[in-house]
RODO-727695 format. One line per 5 residues: number of its first residue (from 0); for each residue x, y, z of C-alpha. Coordinates in nm, 2 decimals, m for minus. Example, Ala and Ser with C-alpha at 12.3 -4.5 7.8 and 13.67 -1.06 7.14 Angstrom:
# residues 2
0	1.23 m0.45 0.78; 1.37 m0.11 0.71 .
# end
This chain:
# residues 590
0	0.30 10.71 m0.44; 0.25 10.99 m0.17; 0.63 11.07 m0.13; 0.65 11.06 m0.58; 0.39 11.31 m0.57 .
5	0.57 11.51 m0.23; 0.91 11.52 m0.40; 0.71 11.60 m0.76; 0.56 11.91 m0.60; 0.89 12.01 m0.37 .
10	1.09 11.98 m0.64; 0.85 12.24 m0.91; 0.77 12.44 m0.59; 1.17 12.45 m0.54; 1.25 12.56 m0.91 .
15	0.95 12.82 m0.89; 1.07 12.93 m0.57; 1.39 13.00 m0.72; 1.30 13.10 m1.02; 1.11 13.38 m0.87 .
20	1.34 13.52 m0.63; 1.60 13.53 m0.90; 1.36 13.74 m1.12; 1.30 13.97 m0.80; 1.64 14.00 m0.76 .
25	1.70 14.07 m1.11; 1.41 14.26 m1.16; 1.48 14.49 m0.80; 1.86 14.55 m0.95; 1.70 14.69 m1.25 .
30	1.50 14.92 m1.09; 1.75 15.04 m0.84; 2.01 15.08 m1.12; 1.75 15.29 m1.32; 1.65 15.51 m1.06 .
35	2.02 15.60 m0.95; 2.11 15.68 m1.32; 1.80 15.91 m1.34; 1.91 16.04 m1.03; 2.28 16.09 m1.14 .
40	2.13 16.26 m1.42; 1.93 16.48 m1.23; 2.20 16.57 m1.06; 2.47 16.64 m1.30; 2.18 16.89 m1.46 .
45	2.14 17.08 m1.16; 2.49 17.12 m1.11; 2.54 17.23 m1.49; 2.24 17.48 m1.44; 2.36 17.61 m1.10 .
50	2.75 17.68 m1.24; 2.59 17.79 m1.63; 2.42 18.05 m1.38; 2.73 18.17 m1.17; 2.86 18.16 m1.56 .
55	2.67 18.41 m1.63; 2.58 18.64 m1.34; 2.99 18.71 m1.40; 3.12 18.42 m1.14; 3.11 18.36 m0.81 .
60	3.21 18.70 m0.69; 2.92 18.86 m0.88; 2.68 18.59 m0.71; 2.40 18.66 m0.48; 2.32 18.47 m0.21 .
65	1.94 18.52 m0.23; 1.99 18.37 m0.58; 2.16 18.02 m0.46; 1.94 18.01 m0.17; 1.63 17.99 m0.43 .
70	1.83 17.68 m0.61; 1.83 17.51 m0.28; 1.46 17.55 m0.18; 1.34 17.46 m0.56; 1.61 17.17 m0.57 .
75	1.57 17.04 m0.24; 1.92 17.00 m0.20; 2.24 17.17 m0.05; 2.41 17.44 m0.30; 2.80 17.51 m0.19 .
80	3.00 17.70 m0.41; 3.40 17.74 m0.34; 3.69 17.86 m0.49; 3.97 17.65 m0.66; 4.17 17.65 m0.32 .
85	3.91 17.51 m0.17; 3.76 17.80 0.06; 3.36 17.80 0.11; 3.24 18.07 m0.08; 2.89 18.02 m0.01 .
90	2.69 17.74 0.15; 2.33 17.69 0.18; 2.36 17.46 0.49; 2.27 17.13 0.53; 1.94 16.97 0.50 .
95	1.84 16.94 0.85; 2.15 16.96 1.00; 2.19 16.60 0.87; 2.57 16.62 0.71; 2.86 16.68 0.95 .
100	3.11 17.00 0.81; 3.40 16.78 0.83; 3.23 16.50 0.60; 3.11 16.78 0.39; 3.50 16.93 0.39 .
105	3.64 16.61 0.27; 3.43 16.56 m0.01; 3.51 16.92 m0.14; 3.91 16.82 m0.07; 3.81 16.51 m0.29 .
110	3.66 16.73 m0.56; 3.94 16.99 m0.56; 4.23 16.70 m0.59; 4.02 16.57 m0.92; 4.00 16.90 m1.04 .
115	3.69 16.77 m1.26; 3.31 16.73 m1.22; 3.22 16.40 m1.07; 3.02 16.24 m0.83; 3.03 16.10 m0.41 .
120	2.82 15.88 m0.20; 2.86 15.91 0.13; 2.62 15.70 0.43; 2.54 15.90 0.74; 2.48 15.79 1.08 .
125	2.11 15.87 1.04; 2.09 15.59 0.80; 2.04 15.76 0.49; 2.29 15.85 0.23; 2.39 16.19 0.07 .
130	2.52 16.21 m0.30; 2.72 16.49 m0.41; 2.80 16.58 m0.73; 3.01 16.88 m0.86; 3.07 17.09 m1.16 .
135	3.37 17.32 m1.22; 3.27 17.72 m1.24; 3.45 17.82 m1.55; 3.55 18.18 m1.58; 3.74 18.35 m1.89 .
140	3.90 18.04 m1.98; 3.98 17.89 m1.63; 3.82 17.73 m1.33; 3.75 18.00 m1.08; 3.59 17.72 m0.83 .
145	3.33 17.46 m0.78; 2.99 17.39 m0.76; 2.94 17.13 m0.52; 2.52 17.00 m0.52; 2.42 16.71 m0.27 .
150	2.12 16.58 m0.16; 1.94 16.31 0.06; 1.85 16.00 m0.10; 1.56 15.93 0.15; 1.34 15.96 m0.15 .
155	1.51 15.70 m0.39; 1.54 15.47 m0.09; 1.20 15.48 m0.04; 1.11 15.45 m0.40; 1.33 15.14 m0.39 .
160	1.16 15.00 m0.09; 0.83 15.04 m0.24; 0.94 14.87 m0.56; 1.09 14.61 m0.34; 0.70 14.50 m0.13 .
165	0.56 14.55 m0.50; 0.77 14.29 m0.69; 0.77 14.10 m0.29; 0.36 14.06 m0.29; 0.34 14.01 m0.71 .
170	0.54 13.76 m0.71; 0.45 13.63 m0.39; 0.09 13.59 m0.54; 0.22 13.45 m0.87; 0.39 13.20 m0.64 .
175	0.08 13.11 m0.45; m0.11 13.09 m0.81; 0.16 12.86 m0.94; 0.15 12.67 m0.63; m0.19 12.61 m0.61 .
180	m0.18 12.55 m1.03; 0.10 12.34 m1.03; m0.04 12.10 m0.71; m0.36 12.07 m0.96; m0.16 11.96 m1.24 .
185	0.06 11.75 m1.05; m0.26 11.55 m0.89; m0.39 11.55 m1.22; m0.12 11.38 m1.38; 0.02 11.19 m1.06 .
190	m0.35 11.03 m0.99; m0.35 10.84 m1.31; 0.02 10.72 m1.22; m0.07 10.64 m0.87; m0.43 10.42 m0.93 .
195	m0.17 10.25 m1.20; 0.12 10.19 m0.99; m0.17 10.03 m0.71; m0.28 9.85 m1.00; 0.05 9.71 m1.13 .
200	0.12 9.60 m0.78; m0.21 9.43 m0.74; m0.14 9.25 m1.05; 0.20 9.16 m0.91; 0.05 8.99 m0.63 .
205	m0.19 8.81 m0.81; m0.52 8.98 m0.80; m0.57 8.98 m1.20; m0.92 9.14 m1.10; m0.76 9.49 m0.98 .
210	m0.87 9.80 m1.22; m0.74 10.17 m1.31; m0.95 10.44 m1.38; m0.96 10.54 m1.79; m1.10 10.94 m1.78 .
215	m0.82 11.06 m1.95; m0.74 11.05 m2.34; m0.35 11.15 m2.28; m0.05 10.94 m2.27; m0.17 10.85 m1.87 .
220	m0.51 10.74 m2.01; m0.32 10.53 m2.24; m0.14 10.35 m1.99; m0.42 10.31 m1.76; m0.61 10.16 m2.03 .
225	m0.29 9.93 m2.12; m0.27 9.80 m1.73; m0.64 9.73 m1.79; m0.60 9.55 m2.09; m0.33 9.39 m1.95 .
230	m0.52 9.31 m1.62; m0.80 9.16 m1.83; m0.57 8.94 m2.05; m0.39 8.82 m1.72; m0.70 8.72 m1.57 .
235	m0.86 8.56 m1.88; m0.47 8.37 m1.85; m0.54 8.32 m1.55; m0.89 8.11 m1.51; m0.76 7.96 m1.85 .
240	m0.49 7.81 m1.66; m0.72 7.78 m1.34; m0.97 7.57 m1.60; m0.70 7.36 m1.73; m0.57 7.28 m1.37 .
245	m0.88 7.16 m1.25; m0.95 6.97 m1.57; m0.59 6.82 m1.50; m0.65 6.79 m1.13; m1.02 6.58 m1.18 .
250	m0.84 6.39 m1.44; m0.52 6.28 m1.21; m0.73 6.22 m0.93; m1.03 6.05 m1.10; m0.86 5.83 m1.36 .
255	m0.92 5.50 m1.19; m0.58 5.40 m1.22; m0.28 5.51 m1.00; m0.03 5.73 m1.08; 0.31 5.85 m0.92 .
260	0.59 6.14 m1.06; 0.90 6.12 m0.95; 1.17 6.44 m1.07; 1.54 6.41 m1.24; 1.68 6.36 m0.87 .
265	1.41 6.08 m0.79; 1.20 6.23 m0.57; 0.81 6.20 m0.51; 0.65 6.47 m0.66; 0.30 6.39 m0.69 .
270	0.07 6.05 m0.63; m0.29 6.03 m0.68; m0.62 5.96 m0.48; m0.61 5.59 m0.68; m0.29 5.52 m0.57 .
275	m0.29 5.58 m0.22; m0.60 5.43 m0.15; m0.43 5.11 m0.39; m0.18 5.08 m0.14; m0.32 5.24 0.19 .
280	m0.03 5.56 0.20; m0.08 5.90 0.25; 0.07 6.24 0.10; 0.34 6.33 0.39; 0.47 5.92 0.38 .
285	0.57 6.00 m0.03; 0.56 6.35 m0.13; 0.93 6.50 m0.11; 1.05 6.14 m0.07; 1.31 5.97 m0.24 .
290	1.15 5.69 m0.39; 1.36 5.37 m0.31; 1.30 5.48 0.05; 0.92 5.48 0.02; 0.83 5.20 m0.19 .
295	0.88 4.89 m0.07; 0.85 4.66 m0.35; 1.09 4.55 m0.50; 0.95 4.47 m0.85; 0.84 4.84 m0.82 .
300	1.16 5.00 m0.76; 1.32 4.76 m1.03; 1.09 4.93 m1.30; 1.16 5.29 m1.15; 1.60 5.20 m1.21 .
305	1.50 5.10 m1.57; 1.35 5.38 m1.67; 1.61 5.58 m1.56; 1.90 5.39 m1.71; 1.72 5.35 m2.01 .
310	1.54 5.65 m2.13; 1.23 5.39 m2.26; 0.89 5.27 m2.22; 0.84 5.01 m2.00; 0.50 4.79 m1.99 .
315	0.51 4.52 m1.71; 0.25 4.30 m1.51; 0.33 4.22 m1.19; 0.19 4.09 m0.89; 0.20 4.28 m0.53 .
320	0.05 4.10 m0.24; m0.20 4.36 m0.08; m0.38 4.34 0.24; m0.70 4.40 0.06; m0.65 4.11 m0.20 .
325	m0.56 4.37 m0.49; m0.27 4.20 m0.63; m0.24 4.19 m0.98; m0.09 4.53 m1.14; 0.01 4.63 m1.49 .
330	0.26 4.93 m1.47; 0.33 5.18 m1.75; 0.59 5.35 m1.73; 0.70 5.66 m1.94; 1.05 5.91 m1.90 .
335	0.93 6.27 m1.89; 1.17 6.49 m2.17; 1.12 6.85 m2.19; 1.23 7.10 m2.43; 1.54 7.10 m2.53 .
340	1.57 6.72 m2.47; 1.59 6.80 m2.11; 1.53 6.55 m1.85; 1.22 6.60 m1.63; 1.18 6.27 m1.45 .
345	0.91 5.94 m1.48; 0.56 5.90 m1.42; 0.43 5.59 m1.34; 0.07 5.44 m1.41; m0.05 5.15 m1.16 .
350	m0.34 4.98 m1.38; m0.55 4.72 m1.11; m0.58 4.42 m1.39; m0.67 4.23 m1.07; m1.08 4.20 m1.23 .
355	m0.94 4.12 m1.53; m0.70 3.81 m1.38; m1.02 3.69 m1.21; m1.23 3.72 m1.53; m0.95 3.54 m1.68 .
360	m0.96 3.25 m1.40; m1.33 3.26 m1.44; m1.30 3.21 m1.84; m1.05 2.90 m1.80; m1.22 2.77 m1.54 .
365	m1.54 2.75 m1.75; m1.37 2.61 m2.05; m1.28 2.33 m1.79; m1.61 2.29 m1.66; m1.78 2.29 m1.97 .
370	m1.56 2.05 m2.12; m1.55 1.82 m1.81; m1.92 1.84 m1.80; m1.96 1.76 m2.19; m1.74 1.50 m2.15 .
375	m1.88 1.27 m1.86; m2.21 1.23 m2.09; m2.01 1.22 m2.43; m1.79 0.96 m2.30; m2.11 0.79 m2.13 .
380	m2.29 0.78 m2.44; m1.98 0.67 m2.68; m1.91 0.41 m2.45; m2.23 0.22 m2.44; m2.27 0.29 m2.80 .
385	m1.96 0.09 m2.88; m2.03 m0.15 m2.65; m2.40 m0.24 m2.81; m2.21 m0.25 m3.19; m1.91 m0.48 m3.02 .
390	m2.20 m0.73 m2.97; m2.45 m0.64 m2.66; m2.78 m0.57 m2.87; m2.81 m0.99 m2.86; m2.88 m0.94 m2.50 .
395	m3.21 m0.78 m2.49; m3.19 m0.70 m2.13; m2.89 m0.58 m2.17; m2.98 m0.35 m2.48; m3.24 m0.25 m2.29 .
400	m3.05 m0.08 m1.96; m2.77 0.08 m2.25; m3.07 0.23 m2.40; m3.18 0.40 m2.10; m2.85 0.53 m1.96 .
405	m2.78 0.66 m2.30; m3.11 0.84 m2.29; m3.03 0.99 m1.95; m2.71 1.14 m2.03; m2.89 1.27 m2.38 .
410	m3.11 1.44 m2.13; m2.86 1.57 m1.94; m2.65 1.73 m2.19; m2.95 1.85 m2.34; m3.03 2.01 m2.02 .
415	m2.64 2.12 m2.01; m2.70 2.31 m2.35; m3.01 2.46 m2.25; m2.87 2.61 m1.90; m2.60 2.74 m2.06 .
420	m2.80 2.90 m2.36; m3.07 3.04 m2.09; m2.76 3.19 m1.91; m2.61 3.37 m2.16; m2.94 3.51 m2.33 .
425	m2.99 3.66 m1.90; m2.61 3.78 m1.94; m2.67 3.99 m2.28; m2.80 4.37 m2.22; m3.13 4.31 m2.42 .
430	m3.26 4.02 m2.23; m3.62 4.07 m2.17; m3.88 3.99 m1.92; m4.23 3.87 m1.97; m4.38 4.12 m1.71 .
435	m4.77 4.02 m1.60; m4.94 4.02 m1.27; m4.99 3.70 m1.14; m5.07 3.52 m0.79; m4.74 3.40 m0.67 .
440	m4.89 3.19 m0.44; m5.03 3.01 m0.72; m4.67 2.98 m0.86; m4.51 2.86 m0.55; m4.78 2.54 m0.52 .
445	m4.77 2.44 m0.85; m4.32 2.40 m0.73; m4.44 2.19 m0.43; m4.65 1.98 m0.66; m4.39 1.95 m0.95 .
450	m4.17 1.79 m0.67; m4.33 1.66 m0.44; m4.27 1.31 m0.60; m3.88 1.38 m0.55; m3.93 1.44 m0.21 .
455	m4.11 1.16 m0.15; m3.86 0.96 m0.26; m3.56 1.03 0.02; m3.89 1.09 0.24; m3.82 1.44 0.30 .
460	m4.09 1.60 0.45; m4.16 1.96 0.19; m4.39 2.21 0.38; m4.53 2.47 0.24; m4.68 2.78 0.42 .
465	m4.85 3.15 0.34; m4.96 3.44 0.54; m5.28 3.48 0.24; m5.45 3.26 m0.03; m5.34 3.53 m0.31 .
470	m5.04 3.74 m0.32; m5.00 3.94 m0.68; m4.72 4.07 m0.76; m4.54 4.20 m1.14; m4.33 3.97 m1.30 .
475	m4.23 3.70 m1.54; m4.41 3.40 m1.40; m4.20 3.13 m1.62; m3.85 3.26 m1.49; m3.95 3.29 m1.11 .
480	m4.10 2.96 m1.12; m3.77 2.83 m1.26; m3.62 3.00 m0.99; m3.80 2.88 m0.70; m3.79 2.46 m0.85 .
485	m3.42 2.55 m0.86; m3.40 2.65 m0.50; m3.65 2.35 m0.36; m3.50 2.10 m0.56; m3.13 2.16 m0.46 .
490	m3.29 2.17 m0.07; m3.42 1.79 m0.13; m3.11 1.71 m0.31; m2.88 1.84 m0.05; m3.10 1.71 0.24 .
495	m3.06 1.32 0.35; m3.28 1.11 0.36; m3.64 1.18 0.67; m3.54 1.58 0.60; m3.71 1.82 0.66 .
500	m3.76 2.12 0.34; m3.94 2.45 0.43; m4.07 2.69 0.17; m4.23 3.00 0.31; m4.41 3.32 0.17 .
505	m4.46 3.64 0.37; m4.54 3.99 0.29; m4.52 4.36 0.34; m4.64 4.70 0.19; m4.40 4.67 m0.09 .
510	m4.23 4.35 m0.09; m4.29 3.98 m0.07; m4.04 3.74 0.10; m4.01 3.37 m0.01; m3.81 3.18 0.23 .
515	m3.65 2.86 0.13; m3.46 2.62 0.40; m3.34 2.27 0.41; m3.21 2.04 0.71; m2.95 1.95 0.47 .
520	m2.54 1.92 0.47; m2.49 2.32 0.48; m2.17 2.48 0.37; m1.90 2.68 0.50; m1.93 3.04 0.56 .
525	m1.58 3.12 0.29; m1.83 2.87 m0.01; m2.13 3.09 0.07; m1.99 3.40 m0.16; m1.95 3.13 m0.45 .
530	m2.22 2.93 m0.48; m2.33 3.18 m0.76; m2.03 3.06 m0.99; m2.09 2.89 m1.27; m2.05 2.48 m1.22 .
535	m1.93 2.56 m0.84; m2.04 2.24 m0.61; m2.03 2.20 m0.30; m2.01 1.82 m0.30; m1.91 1.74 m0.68 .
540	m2.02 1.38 m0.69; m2.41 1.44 m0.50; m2.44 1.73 m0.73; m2.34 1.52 m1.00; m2.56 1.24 m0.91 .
545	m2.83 1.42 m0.89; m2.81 1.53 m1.26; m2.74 1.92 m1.18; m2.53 2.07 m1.43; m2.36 2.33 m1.17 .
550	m2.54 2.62 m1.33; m2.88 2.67 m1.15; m2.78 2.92 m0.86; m2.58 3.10 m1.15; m2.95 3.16 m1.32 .
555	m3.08 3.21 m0.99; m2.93 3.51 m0.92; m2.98 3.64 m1.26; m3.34 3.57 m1.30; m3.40 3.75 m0.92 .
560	m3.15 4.05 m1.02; m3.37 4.07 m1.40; m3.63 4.15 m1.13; m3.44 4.44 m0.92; m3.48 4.18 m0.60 .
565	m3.25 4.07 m0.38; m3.13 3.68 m0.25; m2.96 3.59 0.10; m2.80 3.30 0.15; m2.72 3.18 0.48 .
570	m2.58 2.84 0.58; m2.46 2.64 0.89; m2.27 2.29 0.83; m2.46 2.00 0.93; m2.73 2.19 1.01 .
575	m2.92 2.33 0.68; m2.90 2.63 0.41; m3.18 2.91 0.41; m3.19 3.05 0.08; m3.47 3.45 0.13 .
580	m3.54 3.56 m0.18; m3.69 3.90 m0.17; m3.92 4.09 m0.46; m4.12 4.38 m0.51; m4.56 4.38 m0.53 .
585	m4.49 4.64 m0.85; m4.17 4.58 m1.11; m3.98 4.90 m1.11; m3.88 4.94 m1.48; m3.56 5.19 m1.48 .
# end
C-alpha cells in the first residue's frame, strides 16, 4: 500500500507540477507581451511627439540641436533625425557608446527602403537589446526625412526578470502548499484504504479476527465498516462451522460403532477411532488407500462392490475372525449422492453385535437349561406317578420309596423356581437390600452349624477360624448368609470323601475378607471365568446329584456385587478351589 500511496502522490505532485509551470509560462508570456506593447506604445508616441515638433519648428532645417538634445535626456533614449536620402542630419549619440554606427546605419537603410514608420529590434553584444522605431517628418505635403527614436531595453528586461522570481517563488510556494495539502489528503483518504486492504488480506488468509478502523463517515468509513461487518460475519461463519466440526468430529469418533468413507474413485477418505481400534489399523495403513488393497476381508470388500454397482442400501451380518475375539459384525452401508444426483462415494458403519450374539447364546442356552432342568424332575415325578396308578400302591414298601423320590424332586423343582425367581428379582434395577449392622461372625457360625451335618456325612473335616469374636459390618444379613451356605456347601459337595473345607474371616480398617477353600476336584483355569453362568457345572452329574440347580454362583455374585464387594476365585485341578470374598465394615450407598 506504500507504492499506491507513492504513485497517488507522484502522480498529483506531477499534474501540479505541470500545471504550474504551464500557468508560469502562460502567465510570464502575458506579462512580457504586455510590457513590450506598452513599450511599443511608448515609443511610437515619442516618435510622433519628436517629428509633430520638427513639424512645427518648420522641419528639420529650422531645428535646433539644443532642442533634440532635451528629448534625449527627458526620453532617455537616442533622437536621430535624417533626411529622405538617408544622410544624418542630427544625432544625439548613443547611450553609452552601446550601438555600433554601422548597426545604427542599417537600421536607418531599413527605415528609408520602407518609407513608413515602423519598428526594429536589434541584440547587441553587451547582451541587451535596442528597439528603434521611426516616424516620417512630413513637410508641406511630403516627407522631408525621418525621425529615428531607440532605446535600451535594460529596463523591460529587468522588469521581466523580476516578474519572472515573482511568479518563480508564488508559485513555488503554492506548490509547496499544495504539496504539503495534497500529501494530507492523500494519507487521509489512502489510510482508510490501506488498514482495509491489510484487513482484506487478513481475512484472505484466514484470520476472521482482523479489524479496520471506522473514524470516518465518508464513502472510506463506509467500506471500513463493511470489511468489519464482513470480518465479524466471517468469523461468526467461521466458529459456526468450527462448532459444527467438532460436534461432527466427537460424533465420528465417539459413536461406538466403526465407520469408514470411501470417495467416487474408491479411495479411503476417512476411518474412525472405533474402527481402528476394531481391527488394530492405523491412519497412514488406510487413509488415501484404495480400498480392495487395504481390507482384507473378503465379505467386506463384497459389500463395498455392491454398493457401488447398485446405488442401494445394504444391511448385512457377518462374521470376521479377530485376534481379540470380536467377531460378529453388522454392516450398514449407505451410497453418498450429492446435489445434483452426483455421486460422492459410500460410507460404511461396522456395528460390534458381538455382545449381542453372546446374549443371544446365553438366552438359548438358558431356555435349554431350564427346560433340561424342569424336565429331569417332571419326567421323575410323571414317571413314578404312572407307575403307582399302573398298580404299585398294593406294594406298601414300594408306595412308600415312590412317595419319597417324588417328594424330593418336588423339592427340587421348587427349589429350581425359587433360584430362578431370587435371580431375576437381583437382576431388576429396583432390587433392594435389607441394610442392618450385624456381627458377621455370628453369621458365618450359624453356616458351619447349618452344615455341619453334610459334612459329616463324606467326613470332611469343616474348620472354621476368626481373627476376633465380633466383626460388624452393614449389610443384608439374609442374602450374605445365603451366600456364604452357597460357597461352603458347594466346597463339601465338590470335596471327596476325609476332605478337608476351610472357611476363614480376617479383617482390616475398611474391609473384611472371608476366605472359603476346599481340597476338592478344582477346575481348569479357561472354567474359572464361567462358573458365574447360569446352570454352568463343572461335573454335570455330581452337581446334579447333589441336588444343585446350576444357579448358586450366578446369585453369588449378585448378592456380593448388591453389596459393592468383590469375589476371587482361584482354582488348581486335583488340588482344591479358594473362593475370597471381600466386603466393606460400612455399605457405600451410591
Amino acid at each position: 500500500m506504500t507504492k499506491f500511496r507513492s504513485r497517488l502522490l507522484f502522480a498529483l505532485i506531477t499534474l501540479i507540477f505541470a500545471v504550474l509551470i504551464g500557468l508560469g509560462l502562460l502567465l510570464g508570456q502575458l506579462y512580457k507581451s504586455y510590457y513590450l506593447n506598452a513599450f511599443d506604445e511608448r515609443l511610437k508616441k515619442e516618435t510622433k511627439m519628436i517629428s509633430s515638433y520638427v513639424e512645427d519648428e518648420g522641419g528639420i532645417l529650422a531645428l535646433k540641436s539644443e532642442s533634440i538634445d532635451t528629448f534625449s535626456k527627458v526620453l532617455n533614449a537616442r533622437v536621430t533625425i535624417v533626411d529622405i536620402s538617408g544622410v544624418i542630419v542630427y544625432d544625439s549619440k548613443p547611450l553609452n557608446d552601446a550601438s555600433s554606427n554601422n548597426e545604427h546605419h542599417a537600421v536607418i537603410k531599413s527605415m528609408i527602403k520602407k518609407d513608413a514608420a515602423g519598428h526594429h529590434l536589434v541584440e547587441v553584444d553587451d547582451g541587451y537589446d535596442l528597439h528603434y522605431y521611426w516616424r516620417p517628418i512630413v513637410q508641406s505635403g511630403a516627407d522631408e526625412g525621418f525621425v529615428l527614436l531607440s532605446t535600451k531595453m535594460t529596463e523591460i528586461n529587468k522588469a521581466y526578470q523580476q516578474i519572472w522570481w515573482i511568479l518563480i517563488i508564488c508559485l513555488g510556494f503554492a506548490f509547496i502548499v499544495i504539496l504539503l495539502l495534497g500529501t494530507r489528503i492523500t494519507n487521509r483518504y489512502t489510510k482508510p484504504i490501506e488498514a482495509a486492504t491489510k484487513t482484506a488480506i487478513e481475512l484472505a488468509k484466514g484470520n476472521y479476527r482482523a479489524r479496520t478502523y471506522e473514524d470516518q463517515i465518508d464513502e472510506t468509513g463506509m467500506l471500513s465498516a463493511s470489511i468489519n461487518i464482513l470480518a465479524r460475519n466471517l468469523q461468526e461463519m467461521r466458529k459456526l462451522q468450527e462448532m459444527h466440526q467438532d460436534r461432527l468430529a466427537a460424533l465420528i469418533e465417539n459413536m461406538g460403532s466403526g465407520l469408514i468413507l470411501i470417495d467416487k474413485k474408491g479411495y479411503i477418505s476417512l476411518i474412525n477411532r472405533p474402527y481402528k481400534e476394531l481391527f488394530r489399523v492405523n491412519d497412514s495403513e488406510y487413509t488415501n488407500k484404495l480400498y480392495y488393497e487395504v481390507i482384507q476381508q473378503q465379505e467386506v470388500t463384497s459389500i463395498i462392490e455392491e454398493l457401488f454397482m447398485t446405488e442401494q442400501k445394504v444391511r448385512k451380518q457377518i462374521f470376521i475372525p479377530l485376534s481379540h475375539g470380536r467377531q460378529h459384525f453388522e454392516i450398514y452401508g449407505v451410497p453418498i449422492i450429492g446435489t445434483n444426483d452426483v455421486w460422492r462415494g459410500i460410507l460404511l458403519v461396522f456395528h460390534d453385535i458381538s455382545d449381542i450374539k453372546k446374549l443371544e447364546q446365553v438366552r438359548k442356552d438358558f431356555v435349554a437349561n431350564v427346560s433340561h432342568e424342569l424336565k429331569t424332575p417332571i419326567t421323575s415325578i410323571k414317571g413314578f406317578s404312572e407307575t403307582l396308578l399302573d398298580g404299585a400302591m398294593e406294594d406298601k414298601q414300594a408306595l412308600e420309596a415312590f412317595l419319597k423320590i417324588i417328594l424330593q424332586e418336588s423339592d427340587r423343582l421348587q427349589s429350581l423356581v425359587q433360584d430362578l425367581l431370587d435371580l431375576s428379582k437381583m437382576e431388576q434395577l429396583g432390587f433392594h437390600l435389607s441394610i442392618q449392622q450385624f456381627n458377621i461372625r455370628t453369621t458365618l457360625e450359624e453356616v458351619i452349624a447349618i452344615l455341619n451335618k453334610k459334612a459329616d456325612e463324606k467326613e470332611i473335616k469343616l474348620q472354621f477360624e476368626a481373627d476376633k469374636k465380633s466383626i460388624l459390618i452393614d449389610g443384608d444379613a439374609d442374602r450374605l448368609k445365603q451366600v456364604f451356605l452357597n460357597l461352603v456347601s458347594n466346597a463339601i459337595s465338590y470335596t471327596p470323601n476325609c476332605g478337608h473345607v476351610f472357611l476363614g474371616l480376617k479383617e482390616s480398617a475398611s474391609n473384611i475378607f472371608v476366605e472359603v477353600k476346599d481340597t476338592g476336584i478344582g477346575m481348569e483355569e479357561s472354567e474359572v471365568p464361567r462358573i458365574f453362568e447360569r446352570f454352568y457345572r463343572i461335573d454335570k452329574a455330581r452337581s446334579r446329584n447333589s441336588g444343585g440347580t446350576g444357579l448358586g454362583l450366578a446369585i453369588v455374585k449378585h448378592i456380593v456385587e448388591a453389596h459393592k464387594g468383590n469375589i476371587i476365585v482361584t482354582s488348581q485341578v486335583g488340588k482344591g478351589t479358594t473362593f475370597l470374598v471381600e466386603l466393606n465394615k460400612q455399605f457405600l450407598d451410591e
